[in-house]
C-alpha positions as protocol buffer text, in pm:
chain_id: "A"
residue {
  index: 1
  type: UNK
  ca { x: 739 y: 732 z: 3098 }
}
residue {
  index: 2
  type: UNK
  ca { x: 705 y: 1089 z: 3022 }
}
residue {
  index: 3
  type: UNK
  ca { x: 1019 y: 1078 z: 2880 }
}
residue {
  index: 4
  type: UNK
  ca { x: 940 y: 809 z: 2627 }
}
residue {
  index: 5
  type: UNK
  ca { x: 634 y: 962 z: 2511 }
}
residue {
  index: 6
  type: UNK
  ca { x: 785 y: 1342 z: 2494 }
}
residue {
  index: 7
  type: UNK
  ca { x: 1062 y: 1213 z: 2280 }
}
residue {
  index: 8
  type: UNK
  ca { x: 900 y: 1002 z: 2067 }
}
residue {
  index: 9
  type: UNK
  ca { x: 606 y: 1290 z: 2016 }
}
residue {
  index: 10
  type: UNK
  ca { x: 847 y: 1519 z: 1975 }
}
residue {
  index: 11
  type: UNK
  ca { x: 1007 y: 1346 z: 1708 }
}
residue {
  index: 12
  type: UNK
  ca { x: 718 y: 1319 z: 1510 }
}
residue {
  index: 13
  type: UNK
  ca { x: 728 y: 1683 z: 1399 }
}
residue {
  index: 14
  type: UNK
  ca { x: 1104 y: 1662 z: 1317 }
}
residue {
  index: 15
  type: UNK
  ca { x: 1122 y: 1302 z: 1120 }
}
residue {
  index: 16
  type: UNK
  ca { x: 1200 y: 1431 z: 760 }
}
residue {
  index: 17
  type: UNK
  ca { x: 1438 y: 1179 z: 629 }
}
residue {
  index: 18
  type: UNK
  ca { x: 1266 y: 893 z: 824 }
}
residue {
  index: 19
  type: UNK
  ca { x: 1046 y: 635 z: 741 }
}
residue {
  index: 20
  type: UNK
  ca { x: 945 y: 587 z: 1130 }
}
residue {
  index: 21
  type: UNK
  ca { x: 985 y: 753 z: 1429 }
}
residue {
  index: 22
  type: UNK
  ca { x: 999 y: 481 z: 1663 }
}
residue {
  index: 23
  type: UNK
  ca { x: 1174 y: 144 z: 1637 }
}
residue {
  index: 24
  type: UNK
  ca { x: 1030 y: -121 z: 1832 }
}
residue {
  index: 25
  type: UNK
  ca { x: 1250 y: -452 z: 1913 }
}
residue {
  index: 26
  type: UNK
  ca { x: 1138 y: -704 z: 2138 }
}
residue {
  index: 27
  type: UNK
  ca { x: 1117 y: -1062 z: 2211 }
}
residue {
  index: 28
  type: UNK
  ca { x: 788 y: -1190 z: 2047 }
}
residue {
  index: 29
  type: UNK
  ca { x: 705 y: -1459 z: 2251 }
}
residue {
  index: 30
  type: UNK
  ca { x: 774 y: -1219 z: 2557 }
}
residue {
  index: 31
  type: UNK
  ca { x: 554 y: -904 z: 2502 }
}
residue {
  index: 32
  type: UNK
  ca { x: 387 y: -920 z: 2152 }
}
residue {
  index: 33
  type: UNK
  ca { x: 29 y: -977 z: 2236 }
}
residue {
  index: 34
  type: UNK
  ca { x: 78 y: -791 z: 2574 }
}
residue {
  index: 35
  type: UNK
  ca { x: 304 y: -522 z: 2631 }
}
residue {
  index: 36
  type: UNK
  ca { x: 427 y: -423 z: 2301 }
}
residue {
  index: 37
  type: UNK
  ca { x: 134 y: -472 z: 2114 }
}
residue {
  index: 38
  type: UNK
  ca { x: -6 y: -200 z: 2357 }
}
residue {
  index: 39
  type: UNK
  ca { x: 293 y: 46 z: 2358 }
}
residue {
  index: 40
  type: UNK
  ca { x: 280 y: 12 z: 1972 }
}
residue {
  index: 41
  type: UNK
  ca { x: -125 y: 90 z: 1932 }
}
residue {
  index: 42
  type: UNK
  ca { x: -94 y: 367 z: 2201 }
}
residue {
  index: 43
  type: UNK
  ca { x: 189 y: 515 z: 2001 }
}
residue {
  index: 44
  type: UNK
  ca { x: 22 y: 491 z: 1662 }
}
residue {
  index: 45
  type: UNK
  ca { x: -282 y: 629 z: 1838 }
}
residue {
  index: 46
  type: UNK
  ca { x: -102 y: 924 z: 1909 }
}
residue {
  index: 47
  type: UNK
  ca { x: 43 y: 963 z: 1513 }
}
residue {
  index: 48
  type: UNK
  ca { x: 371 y: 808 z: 1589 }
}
residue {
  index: 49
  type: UNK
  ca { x: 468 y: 614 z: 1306 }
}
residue {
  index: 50
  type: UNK
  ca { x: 626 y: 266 z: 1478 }
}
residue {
  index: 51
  type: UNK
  ca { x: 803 y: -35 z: 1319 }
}
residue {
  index: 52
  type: UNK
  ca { x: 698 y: -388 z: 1504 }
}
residue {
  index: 53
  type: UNK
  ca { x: 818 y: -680 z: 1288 }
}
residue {
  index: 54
  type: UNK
  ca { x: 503 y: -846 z: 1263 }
}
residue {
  index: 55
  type: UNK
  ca { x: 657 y: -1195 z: 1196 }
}
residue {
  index: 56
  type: UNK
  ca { x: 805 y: -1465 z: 1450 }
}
residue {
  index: 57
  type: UNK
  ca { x: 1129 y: -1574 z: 1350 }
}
residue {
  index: 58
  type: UNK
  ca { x: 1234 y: -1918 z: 1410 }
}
residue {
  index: 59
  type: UNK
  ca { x: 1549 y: -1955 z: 1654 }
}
residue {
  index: 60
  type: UNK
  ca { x: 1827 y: -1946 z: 1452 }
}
residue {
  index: 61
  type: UNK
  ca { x: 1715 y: -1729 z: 1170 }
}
residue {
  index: 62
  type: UNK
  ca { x: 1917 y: -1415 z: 1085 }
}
residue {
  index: 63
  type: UNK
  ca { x: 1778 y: -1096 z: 1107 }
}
residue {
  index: 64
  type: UNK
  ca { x: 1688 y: -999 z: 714 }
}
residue {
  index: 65
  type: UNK
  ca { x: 1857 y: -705 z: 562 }
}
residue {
  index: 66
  type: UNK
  ca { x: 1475 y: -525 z: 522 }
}
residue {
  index: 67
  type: UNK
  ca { x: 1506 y: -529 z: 939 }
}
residue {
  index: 68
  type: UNK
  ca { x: 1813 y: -381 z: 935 }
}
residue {
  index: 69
  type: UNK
  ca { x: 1715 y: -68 z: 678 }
}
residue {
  index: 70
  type: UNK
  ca { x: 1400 y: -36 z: 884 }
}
residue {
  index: 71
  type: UNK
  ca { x: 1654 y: 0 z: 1190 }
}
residue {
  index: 72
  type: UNK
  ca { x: 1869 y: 249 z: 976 }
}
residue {
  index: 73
  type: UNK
  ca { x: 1502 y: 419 z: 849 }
}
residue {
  index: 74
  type: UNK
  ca { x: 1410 y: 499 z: 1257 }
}
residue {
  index: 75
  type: UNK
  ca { x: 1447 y: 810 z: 1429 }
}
residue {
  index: 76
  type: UNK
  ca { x: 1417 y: 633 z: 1778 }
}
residue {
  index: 77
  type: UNK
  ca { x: 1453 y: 304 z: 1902 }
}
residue {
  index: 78
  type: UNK
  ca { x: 1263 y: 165 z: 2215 }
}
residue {
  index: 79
  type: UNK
  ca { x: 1404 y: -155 z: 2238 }
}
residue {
  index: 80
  type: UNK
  ca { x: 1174 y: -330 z: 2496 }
}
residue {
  index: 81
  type: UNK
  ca { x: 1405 y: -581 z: 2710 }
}
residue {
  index: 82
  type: UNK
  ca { x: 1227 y: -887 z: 2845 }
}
residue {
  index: 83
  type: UNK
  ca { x: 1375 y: -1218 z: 3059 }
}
residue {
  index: 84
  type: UNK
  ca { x: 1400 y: -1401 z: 2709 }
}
residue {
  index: 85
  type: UNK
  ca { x: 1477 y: -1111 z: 2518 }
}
residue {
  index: 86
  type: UNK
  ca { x: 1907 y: -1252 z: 2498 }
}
residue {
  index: 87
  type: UNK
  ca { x: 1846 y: -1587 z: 2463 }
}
residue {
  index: 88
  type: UNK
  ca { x: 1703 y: -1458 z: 2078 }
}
residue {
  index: 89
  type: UNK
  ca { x: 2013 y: -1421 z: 1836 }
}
residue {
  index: 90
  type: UNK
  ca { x: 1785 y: -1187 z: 1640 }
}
residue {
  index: 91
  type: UNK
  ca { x: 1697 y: -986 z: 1877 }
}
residue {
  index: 92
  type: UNK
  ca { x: 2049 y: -941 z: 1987 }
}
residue {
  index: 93
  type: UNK
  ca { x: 2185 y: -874 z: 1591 }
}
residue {
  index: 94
  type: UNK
  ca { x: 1949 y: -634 z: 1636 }
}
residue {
  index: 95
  type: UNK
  ca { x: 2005 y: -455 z: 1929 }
}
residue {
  index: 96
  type: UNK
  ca { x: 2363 y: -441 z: 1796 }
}
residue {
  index: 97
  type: UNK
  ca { x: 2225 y: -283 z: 1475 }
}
residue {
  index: 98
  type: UNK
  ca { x: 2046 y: -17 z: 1703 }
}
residue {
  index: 99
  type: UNK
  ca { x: 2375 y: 61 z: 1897 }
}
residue {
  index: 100
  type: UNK
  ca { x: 2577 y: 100 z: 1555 }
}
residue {
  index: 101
  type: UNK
  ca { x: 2332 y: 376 z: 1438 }
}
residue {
  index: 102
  type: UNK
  ca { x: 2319 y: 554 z: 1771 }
}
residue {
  index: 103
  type: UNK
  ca { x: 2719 y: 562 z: 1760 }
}
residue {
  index: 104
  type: UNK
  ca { x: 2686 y: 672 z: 1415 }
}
residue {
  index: 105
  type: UNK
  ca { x: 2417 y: 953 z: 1406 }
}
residue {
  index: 106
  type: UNK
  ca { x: 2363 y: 949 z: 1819 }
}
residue {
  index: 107
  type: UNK
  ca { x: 1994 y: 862 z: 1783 }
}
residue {
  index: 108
  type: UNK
  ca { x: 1799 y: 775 z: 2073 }
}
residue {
  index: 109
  type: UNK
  ca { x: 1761 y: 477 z: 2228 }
}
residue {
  index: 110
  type: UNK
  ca { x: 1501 y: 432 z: 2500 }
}
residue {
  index: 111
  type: UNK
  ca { x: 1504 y: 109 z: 2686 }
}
residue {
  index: 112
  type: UNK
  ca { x: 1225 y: -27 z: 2844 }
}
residue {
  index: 113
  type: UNK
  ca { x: 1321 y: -311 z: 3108 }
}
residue {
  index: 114
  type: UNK
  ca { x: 1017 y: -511 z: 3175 }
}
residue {
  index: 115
  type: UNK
  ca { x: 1008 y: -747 z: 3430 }
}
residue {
  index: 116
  type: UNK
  ca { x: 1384 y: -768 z: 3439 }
}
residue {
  index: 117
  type: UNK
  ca { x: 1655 y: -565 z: 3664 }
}
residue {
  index: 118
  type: UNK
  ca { x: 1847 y: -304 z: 3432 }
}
residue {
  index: 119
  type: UNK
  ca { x: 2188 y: -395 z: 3665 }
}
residue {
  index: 120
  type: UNK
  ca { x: 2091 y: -786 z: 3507 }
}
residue {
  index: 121
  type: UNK
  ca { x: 2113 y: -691 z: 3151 }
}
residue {
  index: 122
  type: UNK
  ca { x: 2417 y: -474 z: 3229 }
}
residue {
  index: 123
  type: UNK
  ca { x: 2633 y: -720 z: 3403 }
}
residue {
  index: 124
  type: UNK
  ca { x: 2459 y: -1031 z: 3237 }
}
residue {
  index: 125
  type: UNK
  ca { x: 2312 y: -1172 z: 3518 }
}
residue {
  index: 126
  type: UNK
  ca { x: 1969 y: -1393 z: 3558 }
}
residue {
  index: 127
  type: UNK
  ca { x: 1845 y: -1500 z: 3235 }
}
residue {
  index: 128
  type: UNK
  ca { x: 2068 y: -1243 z: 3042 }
}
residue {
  index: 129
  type: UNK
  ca { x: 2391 y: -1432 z: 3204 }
}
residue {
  index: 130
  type: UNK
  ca { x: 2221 y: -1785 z: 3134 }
}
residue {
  index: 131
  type: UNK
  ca { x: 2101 y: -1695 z: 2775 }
}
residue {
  index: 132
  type: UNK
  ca { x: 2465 y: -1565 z: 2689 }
}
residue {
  index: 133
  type: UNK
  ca { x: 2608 y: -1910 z: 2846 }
}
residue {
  index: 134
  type: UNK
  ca { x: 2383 y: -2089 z: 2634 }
}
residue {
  index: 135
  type: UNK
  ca { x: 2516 y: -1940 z: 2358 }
}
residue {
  index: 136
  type: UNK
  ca { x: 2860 y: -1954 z: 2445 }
}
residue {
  index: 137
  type: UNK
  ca { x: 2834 y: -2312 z: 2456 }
}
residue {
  index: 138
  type: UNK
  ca { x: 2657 y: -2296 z: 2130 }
}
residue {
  index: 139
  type: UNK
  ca { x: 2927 y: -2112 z: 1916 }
}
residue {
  index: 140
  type: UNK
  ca { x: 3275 y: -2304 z: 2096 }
}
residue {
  index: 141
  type: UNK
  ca { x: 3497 y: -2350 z: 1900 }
}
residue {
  index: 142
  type: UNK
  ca { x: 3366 y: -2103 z: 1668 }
}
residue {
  index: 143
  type: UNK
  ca { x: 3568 y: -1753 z: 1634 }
}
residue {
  index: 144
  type: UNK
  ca { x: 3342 y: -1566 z: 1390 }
}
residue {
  index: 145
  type: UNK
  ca { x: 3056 y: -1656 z: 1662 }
}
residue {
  index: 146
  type: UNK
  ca { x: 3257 y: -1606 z: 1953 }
}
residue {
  index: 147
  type: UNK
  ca { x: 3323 y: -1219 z: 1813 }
}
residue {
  index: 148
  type: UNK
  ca { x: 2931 y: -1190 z: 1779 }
}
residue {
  index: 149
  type: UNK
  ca { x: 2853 y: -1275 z: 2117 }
}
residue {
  index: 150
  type: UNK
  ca { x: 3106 y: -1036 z: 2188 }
}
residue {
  index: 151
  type: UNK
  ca { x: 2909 y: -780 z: 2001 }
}
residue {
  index: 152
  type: UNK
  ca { x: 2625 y: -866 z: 2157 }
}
residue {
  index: 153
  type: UNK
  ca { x: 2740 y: -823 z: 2479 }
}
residue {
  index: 154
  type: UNK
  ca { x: 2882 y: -472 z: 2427 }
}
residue {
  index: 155
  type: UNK
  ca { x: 2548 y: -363 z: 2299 }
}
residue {
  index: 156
  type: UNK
  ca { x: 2356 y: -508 z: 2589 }
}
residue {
  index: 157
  type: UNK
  ca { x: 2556 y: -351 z: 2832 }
}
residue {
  index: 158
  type: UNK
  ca { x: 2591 y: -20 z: 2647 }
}
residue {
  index: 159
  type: UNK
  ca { x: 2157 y: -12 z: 2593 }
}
residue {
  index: 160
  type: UNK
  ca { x: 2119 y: -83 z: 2997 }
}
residue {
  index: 161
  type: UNK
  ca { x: 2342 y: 244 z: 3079 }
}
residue {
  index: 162
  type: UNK
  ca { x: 2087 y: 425 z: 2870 }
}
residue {
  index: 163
  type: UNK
  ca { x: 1803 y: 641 z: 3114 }
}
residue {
  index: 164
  type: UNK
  ca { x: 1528 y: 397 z: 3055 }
}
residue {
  index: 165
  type: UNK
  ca { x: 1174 y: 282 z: 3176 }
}
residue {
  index: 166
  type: UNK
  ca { x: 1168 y: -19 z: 3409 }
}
residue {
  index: 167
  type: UNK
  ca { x: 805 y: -188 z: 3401 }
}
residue {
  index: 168
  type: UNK
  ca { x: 671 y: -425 z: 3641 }
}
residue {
  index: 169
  type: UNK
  ca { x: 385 y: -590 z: 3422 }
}
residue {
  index: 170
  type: UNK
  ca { x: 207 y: -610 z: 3710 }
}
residue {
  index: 171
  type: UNK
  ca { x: 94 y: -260 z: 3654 }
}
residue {
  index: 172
  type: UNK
  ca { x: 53 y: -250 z: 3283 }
}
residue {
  index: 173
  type: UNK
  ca { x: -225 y: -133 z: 3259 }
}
residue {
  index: 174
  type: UNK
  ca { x: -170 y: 231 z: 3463 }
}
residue {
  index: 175
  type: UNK
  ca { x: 108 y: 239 z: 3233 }
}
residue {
  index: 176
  type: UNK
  ca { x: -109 y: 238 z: 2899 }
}
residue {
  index: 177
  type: UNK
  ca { x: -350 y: 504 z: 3068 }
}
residue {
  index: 178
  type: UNK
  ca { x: -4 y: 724 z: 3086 }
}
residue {
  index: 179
  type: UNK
  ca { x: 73 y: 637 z: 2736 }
}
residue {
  index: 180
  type: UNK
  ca { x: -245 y: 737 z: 2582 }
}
residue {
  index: 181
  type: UNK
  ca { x: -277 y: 1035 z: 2761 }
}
């Protein structure tokens, strides 16, 4: 975790040109009122300027274009990957999003894995593999879908080959204590 908070501090002093240092995407129903709610206080705390989307979207809604320049308007993204984090379609256009601006500009991304295996989200397995079959069956027969799952998939494998943090939530709270220190 030193690594997330060194980066994102350090970023602070060097964010000319963005509107936040740290991007925060995550599965609401997952880790708003727990984890990320946290992470994002601890890093405001500290003068980090965060985005959280402070809105649930209903499943099936598309991510809105002021998410994406928010994305775009982000120094670093700390996408926070959870067991129902792929079985969102907006969290996933948005993790895609993130990977299109780190190939672009080579931003950082800093994964957090909690409660999930990094080696699931990379090969798809456990929920990730049973979210993506969901929405394979979803979009048959549909091409223009079928070439956004594909996206998808490319940007959840390419986020879990990033050095990231893997959190058990069973120790939380030590984790916050790091944070805020």
């Amino acid at each position: 975790m030193a690594m997330l908070q060194s980066s994102v501090s350090s970023s602070s002093s060097f964010s000319y040109g963005f509107t936040y240092d740290a991007f925060l995407s995550f599965r609401g129903g997952d880790t708003r009122y727990g984890f990320t709610g946290n992470l994002n206080r601890a890093l405001c705390d500290k003068g980090i300027r965060t985005f959280m989307d402070d809105r649930e979207l209903q499943g099936g809604e598309e991510i809105t274009s002021s998410l994406f320049k928010a994305i775009e308007e982000s120094r670093i993204f700390i996408p926070v990957l959870s067991i129902n984090y792929a079985s969102s379609s907006f969290c996933l256009d948005e993790l895609v999003h993130i990977i299109h601006c780190f190939k672009e500009s080579g931003r950082l991304v800093l994964p957090i894995f909690y409660d999930v295996e990094p080696s699931h989200v990379r090969h798809h397995k456990g929920s990730y593999g049973k979210a993506l079959d969901d929405h394979i069956e979803r979009f048959q027969n549909n091409k223009h879908s079928m070439d956004r799952l594909q996206k998808w998939k490319i940007a959840l494998t390419q986020t879990a080959n990033f050095s990231g943090h893997q959190i058990n939530p069973r120790y939380r709270s030590a984790l916050m204590f790091y944070i805020q220190t």
